[in-house]
PDB file of N, CA, C and O in Angstrom:
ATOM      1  N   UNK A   1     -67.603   6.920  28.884  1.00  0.00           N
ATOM      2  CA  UNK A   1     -67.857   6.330  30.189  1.00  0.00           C
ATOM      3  C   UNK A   1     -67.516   4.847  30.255  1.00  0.00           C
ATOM      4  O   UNK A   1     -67.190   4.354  31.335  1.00  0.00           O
ATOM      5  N   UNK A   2     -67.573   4.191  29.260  1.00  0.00           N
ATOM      6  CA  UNK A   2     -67.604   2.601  28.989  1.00  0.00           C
ATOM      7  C   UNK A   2     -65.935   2.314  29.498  1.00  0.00           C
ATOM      8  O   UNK A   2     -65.591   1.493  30.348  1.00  0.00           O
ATOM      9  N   UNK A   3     -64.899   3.377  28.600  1.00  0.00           N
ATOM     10  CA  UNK A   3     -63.832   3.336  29.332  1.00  0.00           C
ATOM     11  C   UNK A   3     -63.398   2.846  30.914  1.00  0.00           C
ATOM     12  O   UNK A   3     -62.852   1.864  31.417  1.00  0.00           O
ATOM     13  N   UNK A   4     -64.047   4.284  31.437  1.00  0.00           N
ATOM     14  CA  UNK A   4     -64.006   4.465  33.052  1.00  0.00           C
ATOM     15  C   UNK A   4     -64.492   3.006  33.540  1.00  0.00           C
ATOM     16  O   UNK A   4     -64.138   2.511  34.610  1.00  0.00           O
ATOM     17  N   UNK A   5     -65.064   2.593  32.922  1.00  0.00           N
ATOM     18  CA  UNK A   5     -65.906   1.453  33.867  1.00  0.00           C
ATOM     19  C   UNK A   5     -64.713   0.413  33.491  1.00  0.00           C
ATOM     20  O   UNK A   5     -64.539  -0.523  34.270  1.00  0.00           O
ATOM     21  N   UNK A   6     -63.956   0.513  32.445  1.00  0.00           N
ATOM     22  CA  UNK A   6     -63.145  -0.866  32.902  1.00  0.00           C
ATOM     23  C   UNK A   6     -62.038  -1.039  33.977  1.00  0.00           C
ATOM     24  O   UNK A   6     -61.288  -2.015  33.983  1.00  0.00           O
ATOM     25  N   UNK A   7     -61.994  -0.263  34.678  1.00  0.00           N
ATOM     26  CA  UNK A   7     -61.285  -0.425  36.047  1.00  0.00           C
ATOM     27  C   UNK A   7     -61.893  -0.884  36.881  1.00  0.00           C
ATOM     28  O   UNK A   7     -61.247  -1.251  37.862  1.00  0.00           O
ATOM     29  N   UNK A   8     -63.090  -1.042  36.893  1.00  0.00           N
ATOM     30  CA  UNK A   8     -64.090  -1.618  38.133  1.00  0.00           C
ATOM     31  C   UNK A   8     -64.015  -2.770  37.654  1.00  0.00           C
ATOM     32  O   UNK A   8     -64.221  -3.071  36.478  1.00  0.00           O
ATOM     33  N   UNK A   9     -63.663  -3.615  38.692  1.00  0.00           N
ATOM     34  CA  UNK A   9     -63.510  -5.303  38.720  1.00  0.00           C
ATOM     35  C   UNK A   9     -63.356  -6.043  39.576  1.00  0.00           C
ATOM     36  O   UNK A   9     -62.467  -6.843  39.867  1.00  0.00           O
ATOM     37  N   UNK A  10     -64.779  -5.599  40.230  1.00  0.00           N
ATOM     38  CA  UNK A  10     -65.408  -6.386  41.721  1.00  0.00           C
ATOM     39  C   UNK A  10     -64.750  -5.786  42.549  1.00  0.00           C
ATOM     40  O   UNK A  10     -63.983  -6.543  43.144  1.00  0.00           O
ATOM     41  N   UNK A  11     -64.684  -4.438  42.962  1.00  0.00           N
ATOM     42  CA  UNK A  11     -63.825  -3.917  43.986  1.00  0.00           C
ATOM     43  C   UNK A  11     -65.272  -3.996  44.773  1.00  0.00           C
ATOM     44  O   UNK A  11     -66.440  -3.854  44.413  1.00  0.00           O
ATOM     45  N   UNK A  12     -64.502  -4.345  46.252  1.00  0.00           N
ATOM     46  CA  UNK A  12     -65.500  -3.609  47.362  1.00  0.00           C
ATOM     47  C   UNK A  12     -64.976  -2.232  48.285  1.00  0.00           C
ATOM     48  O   UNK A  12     -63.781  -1.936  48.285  1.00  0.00           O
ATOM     49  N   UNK A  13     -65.516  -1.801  48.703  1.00  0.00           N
ATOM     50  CA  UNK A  13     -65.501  -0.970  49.320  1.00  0.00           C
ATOM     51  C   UNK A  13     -66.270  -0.452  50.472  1.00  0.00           C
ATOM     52  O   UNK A  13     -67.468  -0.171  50.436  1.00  0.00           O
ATOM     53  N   UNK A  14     -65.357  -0.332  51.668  1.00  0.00           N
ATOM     54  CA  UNK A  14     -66.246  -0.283  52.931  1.00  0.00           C
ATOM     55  C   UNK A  14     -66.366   1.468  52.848  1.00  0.00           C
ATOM     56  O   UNK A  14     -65.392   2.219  52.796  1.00  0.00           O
ATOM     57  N   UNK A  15     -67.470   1.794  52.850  1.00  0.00           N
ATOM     58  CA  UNK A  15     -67.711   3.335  53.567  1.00  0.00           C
ATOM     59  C   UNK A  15     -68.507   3.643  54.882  1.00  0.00           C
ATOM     60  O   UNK A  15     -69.732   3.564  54.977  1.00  0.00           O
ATOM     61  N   UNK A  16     -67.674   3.993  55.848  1.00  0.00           N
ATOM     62  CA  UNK A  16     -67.974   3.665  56.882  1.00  0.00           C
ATOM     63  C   UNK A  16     -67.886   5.358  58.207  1.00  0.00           C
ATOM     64  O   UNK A  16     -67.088   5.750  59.058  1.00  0.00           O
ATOM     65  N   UNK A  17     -69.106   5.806  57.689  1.00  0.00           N
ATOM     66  CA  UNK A  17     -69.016   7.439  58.333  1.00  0.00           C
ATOM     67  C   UNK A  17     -69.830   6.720  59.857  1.00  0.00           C
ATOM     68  O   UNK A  17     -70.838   6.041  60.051  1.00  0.00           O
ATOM     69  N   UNK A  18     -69.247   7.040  60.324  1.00  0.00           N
ATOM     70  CA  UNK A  18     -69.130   7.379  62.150  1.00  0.00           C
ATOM     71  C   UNK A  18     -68.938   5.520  62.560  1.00  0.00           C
ATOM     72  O   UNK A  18     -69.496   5.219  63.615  1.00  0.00           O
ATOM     73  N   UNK A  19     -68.380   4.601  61.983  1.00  0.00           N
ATOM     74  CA  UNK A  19     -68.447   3.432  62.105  1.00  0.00           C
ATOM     75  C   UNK A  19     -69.532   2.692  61.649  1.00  0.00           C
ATOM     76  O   UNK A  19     -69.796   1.502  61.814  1.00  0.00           O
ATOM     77  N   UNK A  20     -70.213   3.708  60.957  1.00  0.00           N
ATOM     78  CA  UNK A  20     -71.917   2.746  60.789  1.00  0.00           C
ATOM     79  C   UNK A  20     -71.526   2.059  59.112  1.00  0.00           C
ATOM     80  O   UNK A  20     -71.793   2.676  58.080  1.00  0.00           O
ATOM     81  N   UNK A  21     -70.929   0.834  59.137  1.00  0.00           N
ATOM     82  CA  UNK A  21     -70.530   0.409  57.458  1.00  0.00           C
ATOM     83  C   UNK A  21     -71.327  -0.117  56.278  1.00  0.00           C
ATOM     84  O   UNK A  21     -72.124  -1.038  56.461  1.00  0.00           O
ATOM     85  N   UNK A  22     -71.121   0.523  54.842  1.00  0.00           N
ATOM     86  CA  UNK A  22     -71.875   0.345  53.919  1.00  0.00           C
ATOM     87  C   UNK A  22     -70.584  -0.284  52.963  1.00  0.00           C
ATOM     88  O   UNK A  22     -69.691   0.491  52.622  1.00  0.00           O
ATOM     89  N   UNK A  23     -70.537  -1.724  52.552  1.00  0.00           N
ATOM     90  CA  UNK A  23     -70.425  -1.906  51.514  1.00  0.00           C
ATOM     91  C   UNK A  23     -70.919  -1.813  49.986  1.00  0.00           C
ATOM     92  O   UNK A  23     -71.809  -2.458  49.431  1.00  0.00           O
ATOM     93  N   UNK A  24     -70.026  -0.761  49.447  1.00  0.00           N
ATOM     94  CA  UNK A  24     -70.049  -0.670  47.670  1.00  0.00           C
ATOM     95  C   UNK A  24     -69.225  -1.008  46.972  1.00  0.00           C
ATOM     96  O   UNK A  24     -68.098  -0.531  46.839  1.00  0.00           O
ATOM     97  N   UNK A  25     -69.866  -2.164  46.276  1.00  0.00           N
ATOM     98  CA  UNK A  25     -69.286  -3.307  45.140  1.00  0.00           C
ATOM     99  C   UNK A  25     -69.601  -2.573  43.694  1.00  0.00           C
ATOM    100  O   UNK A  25     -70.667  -2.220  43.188  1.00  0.00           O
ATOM    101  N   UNK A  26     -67.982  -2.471  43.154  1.00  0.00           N
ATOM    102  CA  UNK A  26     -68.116  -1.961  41.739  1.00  0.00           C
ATOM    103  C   UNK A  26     -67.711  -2.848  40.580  1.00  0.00           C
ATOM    104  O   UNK A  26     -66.516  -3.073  40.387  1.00  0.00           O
ATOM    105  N   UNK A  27     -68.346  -3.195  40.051  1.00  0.00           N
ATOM    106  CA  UNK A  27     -68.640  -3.585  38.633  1.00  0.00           C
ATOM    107  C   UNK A  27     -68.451  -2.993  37.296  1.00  0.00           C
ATOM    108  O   UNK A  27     -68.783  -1.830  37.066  1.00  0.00           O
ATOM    109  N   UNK A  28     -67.736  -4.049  36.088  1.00  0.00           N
ATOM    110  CA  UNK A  28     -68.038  -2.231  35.083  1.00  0.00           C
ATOM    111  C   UNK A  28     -69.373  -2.228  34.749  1.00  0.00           C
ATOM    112  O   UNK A  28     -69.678  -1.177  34.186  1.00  0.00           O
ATOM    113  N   UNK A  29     -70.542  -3.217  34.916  1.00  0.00           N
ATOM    114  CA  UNK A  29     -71.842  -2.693  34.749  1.00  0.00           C
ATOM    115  C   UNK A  29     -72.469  -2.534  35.979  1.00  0.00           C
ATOM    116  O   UNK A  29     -73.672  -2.708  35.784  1.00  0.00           O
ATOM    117  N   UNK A  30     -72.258  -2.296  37.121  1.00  0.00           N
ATOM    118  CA  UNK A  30     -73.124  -1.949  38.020  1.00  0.00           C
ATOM    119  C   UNK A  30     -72.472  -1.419  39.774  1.00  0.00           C
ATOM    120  O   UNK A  30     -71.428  -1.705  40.361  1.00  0.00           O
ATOM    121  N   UNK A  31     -73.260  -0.845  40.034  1.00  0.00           N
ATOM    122  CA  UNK A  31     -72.578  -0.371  41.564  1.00  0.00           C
ATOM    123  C   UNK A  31     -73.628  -0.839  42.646  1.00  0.00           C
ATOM    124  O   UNK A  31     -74.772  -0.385  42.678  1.00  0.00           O
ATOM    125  N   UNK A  32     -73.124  -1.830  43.570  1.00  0.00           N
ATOM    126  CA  UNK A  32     -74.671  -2.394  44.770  1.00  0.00           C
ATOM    127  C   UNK A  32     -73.666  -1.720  45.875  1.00  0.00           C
ATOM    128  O   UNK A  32     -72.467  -1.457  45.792  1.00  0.00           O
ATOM    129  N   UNK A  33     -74.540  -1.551  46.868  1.00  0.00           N
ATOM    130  CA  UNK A  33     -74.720  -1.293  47.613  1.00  0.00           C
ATOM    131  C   UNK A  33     -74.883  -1.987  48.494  1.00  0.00           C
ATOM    132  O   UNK A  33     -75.493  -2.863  47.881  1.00  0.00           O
ATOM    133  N   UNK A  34     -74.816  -2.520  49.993  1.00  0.00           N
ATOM    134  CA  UNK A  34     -75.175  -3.507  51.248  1.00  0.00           C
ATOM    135  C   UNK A  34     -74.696  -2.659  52.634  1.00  0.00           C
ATOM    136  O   UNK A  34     -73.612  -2.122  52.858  1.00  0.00           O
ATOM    137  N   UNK A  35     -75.926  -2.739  53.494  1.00  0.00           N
ATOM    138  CA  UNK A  35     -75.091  -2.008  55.030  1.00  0.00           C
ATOM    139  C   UNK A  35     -74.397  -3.889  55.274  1.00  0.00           C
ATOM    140  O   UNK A  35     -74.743  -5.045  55.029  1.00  0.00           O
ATOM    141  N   UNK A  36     -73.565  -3.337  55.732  1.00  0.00           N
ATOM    142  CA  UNK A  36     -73.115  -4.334  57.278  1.00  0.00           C
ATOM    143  C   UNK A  36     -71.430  -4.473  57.047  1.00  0.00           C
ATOM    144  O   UNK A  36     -70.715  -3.810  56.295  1.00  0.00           O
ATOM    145  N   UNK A  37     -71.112  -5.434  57.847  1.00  0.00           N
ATOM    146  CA  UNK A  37     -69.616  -5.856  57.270  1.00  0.00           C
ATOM    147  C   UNK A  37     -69.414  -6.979  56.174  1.00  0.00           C
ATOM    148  O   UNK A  37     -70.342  -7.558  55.609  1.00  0.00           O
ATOM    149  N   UNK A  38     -68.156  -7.190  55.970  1.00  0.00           N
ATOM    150  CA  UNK A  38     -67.666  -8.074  54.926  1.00  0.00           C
ATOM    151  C   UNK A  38     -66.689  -7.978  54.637  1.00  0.00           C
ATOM    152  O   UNK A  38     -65.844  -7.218  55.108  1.00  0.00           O
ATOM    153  N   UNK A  39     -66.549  -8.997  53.494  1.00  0.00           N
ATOM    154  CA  UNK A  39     -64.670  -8.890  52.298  1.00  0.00           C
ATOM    155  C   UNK A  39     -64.946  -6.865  51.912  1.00  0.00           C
ATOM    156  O   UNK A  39     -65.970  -6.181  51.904  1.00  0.00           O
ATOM    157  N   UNK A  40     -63.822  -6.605  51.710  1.00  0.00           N
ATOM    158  CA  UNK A  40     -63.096  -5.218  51.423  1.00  0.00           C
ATOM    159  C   UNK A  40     -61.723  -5.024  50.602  1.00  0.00           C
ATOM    160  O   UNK A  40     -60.741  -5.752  50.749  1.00  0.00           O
ATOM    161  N   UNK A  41     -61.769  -4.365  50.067  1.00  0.00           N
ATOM    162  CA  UNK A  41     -60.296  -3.982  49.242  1.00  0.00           C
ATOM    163  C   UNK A  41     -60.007  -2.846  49.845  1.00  0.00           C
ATOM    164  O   UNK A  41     -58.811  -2.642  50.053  1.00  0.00           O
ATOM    165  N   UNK A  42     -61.051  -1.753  50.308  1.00  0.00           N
ATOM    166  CA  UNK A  42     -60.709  -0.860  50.582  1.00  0.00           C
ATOM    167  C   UNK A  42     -61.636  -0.149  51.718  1.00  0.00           C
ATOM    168  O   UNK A  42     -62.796  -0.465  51.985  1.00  0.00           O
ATOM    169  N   UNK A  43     -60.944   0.774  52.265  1.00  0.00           N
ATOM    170  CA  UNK A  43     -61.723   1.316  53.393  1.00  0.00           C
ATOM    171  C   UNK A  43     -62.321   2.719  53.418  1.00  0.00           C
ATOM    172  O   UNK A  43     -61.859   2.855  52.285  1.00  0.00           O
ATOM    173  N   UNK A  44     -62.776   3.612  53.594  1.00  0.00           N
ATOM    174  CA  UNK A  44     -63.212   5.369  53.533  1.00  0.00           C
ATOM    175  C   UNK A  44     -63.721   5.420  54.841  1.00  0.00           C
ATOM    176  O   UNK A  44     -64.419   4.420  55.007  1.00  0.00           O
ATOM    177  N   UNK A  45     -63.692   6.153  55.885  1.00  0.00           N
ATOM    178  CA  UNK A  45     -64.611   6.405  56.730  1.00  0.00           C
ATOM    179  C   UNK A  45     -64.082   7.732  57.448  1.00  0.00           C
ATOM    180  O   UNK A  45     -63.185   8.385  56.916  1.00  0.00           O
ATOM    181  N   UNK A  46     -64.892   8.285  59.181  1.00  0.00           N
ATOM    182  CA  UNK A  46     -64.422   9.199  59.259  1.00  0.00           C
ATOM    183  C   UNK A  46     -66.299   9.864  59.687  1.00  0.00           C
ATOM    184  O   UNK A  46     -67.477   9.548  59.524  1.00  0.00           O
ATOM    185  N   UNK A  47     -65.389  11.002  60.338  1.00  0.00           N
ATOM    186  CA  UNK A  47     -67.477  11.850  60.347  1.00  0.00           C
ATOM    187  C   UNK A  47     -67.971  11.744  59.551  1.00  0.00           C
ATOM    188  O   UNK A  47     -67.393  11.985  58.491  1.00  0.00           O
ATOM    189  N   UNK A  48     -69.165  11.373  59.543  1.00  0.00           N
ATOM    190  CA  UNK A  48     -70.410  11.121  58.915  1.00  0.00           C
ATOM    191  C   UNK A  48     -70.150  12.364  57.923  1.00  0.00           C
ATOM    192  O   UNK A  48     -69.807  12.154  56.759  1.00  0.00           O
ATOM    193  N   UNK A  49     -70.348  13.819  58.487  1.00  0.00           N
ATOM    194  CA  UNK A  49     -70.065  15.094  57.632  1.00  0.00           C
ATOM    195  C   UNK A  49     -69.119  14.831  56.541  1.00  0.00           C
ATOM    196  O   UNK A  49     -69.226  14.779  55.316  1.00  0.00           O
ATOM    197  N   UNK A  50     -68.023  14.662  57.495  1.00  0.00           N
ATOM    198  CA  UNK A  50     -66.574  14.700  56.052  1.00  0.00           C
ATOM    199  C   UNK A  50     -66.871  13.933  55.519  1.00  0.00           C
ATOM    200  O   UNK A  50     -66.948  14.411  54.387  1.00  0.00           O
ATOM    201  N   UNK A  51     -67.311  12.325  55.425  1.00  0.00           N
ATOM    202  CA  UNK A  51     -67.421  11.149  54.688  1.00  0.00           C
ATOM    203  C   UNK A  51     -68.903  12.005  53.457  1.00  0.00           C
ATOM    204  O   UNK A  51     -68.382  12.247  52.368  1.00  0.00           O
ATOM    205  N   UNK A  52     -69.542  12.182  53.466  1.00  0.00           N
ATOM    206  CA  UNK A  52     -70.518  12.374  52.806  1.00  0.00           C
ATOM    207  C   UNK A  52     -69.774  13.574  51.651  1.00  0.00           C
ATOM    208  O   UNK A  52     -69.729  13.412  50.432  1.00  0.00           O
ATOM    209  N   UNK A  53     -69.297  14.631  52.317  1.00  0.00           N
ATOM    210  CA  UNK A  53     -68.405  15.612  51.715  1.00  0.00           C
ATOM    211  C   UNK A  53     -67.968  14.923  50.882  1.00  0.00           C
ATOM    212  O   UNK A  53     -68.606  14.654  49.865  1.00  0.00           O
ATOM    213  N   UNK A  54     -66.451  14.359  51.191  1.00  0.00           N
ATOM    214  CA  UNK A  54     -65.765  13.547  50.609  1.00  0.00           C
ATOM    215  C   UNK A  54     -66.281  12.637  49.597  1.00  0.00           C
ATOM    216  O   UNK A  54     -65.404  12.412  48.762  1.00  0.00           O
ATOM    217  N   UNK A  55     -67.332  12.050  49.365  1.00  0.00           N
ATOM    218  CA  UNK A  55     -67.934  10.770  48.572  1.00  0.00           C
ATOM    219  C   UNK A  55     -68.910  12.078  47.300  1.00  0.00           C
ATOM    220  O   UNK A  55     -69.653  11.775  46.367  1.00  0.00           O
ATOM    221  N   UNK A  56     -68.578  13.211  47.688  1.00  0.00           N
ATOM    222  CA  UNK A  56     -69.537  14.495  46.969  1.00  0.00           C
ATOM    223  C   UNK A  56     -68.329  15.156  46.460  1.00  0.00           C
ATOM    224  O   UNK A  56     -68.588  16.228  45.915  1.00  0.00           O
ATOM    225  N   UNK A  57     -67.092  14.838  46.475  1.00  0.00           N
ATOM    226  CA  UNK A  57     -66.140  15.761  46.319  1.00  0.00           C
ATOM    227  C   UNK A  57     -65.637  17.340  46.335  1.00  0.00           C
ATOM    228  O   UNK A  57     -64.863  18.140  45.809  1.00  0.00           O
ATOM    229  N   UNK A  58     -66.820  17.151  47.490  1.00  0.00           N
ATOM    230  CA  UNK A  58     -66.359  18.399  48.331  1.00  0.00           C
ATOM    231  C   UNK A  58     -65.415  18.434  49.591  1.00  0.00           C
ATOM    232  O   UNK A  58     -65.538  19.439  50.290  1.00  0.00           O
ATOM    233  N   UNK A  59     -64.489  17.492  49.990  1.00  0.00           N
ATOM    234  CA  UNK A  59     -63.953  17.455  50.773  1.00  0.00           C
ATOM    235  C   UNK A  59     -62.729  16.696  50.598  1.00  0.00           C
ATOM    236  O   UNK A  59     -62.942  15.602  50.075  1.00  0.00           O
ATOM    237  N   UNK A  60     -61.435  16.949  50.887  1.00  0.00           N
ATOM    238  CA  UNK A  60     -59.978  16.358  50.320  1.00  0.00           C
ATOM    239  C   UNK A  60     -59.831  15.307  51.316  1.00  0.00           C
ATOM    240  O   UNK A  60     -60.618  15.118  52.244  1.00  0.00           O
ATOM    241  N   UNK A  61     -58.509  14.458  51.010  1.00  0.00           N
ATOM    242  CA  UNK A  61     -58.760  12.849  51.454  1.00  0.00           C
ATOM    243  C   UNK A  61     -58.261  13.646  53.073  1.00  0.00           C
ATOM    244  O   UNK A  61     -58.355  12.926  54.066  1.00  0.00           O
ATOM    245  N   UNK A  62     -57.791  14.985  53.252  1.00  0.00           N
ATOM    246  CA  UNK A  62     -57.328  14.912  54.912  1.00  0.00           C
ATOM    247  C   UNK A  62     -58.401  14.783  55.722  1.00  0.00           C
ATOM    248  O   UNK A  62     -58.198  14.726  56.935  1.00  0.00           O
ATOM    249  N   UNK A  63     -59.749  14.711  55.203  1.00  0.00           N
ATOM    250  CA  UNK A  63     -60.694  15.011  56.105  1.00  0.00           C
ATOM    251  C   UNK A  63     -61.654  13.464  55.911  1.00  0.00           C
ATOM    252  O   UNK A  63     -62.883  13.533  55.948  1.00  0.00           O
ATOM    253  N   UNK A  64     -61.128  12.459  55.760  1.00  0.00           N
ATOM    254  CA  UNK A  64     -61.496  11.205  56.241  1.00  0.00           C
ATOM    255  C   UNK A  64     -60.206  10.142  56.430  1.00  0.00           C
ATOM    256  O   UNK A  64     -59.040  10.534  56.487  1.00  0.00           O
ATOM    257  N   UNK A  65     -60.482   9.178  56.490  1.00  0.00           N
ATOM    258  CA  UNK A  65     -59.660   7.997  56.906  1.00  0.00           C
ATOM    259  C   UNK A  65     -59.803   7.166  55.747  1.00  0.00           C
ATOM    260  O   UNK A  65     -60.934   6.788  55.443  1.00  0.00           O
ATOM    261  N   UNK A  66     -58.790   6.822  55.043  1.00  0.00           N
ATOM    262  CA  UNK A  66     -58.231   5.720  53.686  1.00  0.00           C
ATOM    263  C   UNK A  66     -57.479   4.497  54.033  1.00  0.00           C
ATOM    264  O   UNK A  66     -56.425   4.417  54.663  1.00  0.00           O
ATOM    265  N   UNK A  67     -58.053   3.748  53.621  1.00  0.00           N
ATOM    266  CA  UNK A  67     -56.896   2.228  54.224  1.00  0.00           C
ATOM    267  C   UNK A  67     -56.988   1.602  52.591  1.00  0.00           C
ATOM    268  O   UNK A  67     -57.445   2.347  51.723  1.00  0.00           O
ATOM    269  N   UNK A  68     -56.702   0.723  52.362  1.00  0.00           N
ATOM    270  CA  UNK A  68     -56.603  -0.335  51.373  1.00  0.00           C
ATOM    271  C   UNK A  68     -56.107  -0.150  49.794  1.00  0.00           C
ATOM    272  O   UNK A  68     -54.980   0.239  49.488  1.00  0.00           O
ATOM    273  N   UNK A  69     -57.136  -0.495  48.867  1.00  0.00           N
ATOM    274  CA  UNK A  69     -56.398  -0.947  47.412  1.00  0.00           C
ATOM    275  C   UNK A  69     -56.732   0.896  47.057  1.00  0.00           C
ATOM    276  O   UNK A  69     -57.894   1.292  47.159  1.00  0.00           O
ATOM    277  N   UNK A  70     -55.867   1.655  46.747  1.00  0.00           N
ATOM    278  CA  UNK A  70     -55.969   2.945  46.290  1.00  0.00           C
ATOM    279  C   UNK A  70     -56.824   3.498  45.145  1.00  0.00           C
ATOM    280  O   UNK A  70     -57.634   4.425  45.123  1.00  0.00           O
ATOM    281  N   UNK A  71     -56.415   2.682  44.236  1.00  0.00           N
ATOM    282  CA  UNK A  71     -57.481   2.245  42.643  1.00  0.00           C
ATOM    283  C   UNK A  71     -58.533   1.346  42.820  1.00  0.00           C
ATOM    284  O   UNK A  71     -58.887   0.888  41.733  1.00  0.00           O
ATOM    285  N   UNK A  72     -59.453   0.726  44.184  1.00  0.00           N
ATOM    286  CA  UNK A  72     -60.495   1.044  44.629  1.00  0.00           C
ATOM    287  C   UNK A  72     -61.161   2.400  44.549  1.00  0.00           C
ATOM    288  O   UNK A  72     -62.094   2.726  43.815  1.00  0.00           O
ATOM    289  N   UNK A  73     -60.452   3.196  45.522  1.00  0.00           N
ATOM    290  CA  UNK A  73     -60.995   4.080  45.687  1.00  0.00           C
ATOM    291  C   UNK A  73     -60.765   4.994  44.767  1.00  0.00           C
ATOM    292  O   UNK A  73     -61.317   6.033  45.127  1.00  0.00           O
ATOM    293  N   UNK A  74     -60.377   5.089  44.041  1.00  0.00           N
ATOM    294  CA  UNK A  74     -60.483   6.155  42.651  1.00  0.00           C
ATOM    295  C   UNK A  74     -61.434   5.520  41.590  1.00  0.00           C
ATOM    296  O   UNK A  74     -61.826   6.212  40.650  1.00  0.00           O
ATOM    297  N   UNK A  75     -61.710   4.574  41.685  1.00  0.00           N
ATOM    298  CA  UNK A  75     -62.750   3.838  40.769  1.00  0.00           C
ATOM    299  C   UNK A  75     -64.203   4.580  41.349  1.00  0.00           C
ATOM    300  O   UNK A  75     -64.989   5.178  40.615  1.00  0.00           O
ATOM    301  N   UNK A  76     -64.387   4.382  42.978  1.00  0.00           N
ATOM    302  CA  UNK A  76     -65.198   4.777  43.588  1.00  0.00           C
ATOM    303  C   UNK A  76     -65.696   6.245  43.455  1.00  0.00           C
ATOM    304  O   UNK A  76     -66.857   6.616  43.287  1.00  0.00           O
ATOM    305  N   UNK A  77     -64.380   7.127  43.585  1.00  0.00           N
ATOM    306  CA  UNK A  77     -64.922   8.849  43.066  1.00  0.00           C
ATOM    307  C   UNK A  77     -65.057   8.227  41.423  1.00  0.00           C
ATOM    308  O   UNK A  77     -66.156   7.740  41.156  1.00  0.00           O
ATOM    309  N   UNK A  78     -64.388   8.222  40.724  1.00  0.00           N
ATOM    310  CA  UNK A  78     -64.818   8.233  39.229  1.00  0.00           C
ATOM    311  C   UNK A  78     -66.119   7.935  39.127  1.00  0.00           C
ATOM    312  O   UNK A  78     -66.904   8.875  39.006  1.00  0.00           O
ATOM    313  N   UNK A  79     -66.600   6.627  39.153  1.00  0.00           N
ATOM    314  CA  UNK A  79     -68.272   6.384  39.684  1.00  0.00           C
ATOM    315  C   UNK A  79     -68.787   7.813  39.786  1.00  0.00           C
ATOM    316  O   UNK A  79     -69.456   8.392  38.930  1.00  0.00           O
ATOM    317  N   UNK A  80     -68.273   8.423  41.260  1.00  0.00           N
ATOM    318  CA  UNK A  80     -69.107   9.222  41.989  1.00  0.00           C
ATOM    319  C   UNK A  80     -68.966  10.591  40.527  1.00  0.00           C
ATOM    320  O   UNK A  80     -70.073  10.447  40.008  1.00  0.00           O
ATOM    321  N   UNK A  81     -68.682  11.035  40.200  1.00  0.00           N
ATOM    322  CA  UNK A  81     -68.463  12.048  39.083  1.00  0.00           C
ATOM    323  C   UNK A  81     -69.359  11.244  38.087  1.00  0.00           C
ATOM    324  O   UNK A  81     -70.504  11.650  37.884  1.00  0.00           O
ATOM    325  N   UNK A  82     -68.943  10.232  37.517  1.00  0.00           N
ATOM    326  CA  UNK A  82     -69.774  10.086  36.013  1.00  0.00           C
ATOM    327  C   UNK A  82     -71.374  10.141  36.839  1.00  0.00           C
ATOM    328  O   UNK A  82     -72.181  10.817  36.203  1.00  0.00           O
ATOM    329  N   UNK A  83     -71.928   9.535  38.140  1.00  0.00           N
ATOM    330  CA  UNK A  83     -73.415   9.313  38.374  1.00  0.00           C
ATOM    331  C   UNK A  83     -73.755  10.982  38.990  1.00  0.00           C
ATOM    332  O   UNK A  83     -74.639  11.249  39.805  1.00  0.00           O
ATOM    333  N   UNK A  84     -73.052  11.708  38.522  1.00  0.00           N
ATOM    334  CA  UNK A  84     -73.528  13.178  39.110  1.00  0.00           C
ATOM    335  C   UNK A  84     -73.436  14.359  38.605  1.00  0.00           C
ATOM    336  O   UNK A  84     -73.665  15.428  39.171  1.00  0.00           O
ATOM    337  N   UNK A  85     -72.954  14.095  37.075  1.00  0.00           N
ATOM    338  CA  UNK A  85     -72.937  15.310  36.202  1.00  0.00           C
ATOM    339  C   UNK A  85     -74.350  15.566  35.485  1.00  0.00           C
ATOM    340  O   UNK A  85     -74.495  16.529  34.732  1.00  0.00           O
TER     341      UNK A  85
END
């Protein structure tokens, strides 16, 4: 896991299901969390449903909206897999 975490290097990330936005800041030691706006590398949003799907990897990228740094958001599922096995 120590690996995985060295790609995280202060990415933010807006997740933003039905417009309501949560910034998640990744770290290789830690993942925070903040509602509101801000700085971003990257974007996720989309129905509340698909977005939640999607962040559960139950749902493929056609069923939300992707903007920004790409390896953000693969840092972000990786996260989401190592905190859920």
């Amino acid at each position: 896991p120590a690996a995985r975490d060295a790609a995280a290097r202060a990415q933010r990330i807006a997740v933003s299901p039905g417009g309501w936005p949560w910034i998640v800041g990744l770290s290789p030691g830690a993942v925070t969390v903040a509602e509101g706006h801000g700085a971003r590398d990257a974007v996720v949003g989309g129905d509340p449903a698909d977005v939640v799907l999607w962040l559960w990897g139950r749902a493929g990228d056609d069923r939300v909206t992707r903007s920004g740094d790409a390896e953000a958001l693969r840092v972000l599922r990786a996260r989401l897999v190592l905190a859920t096995q």
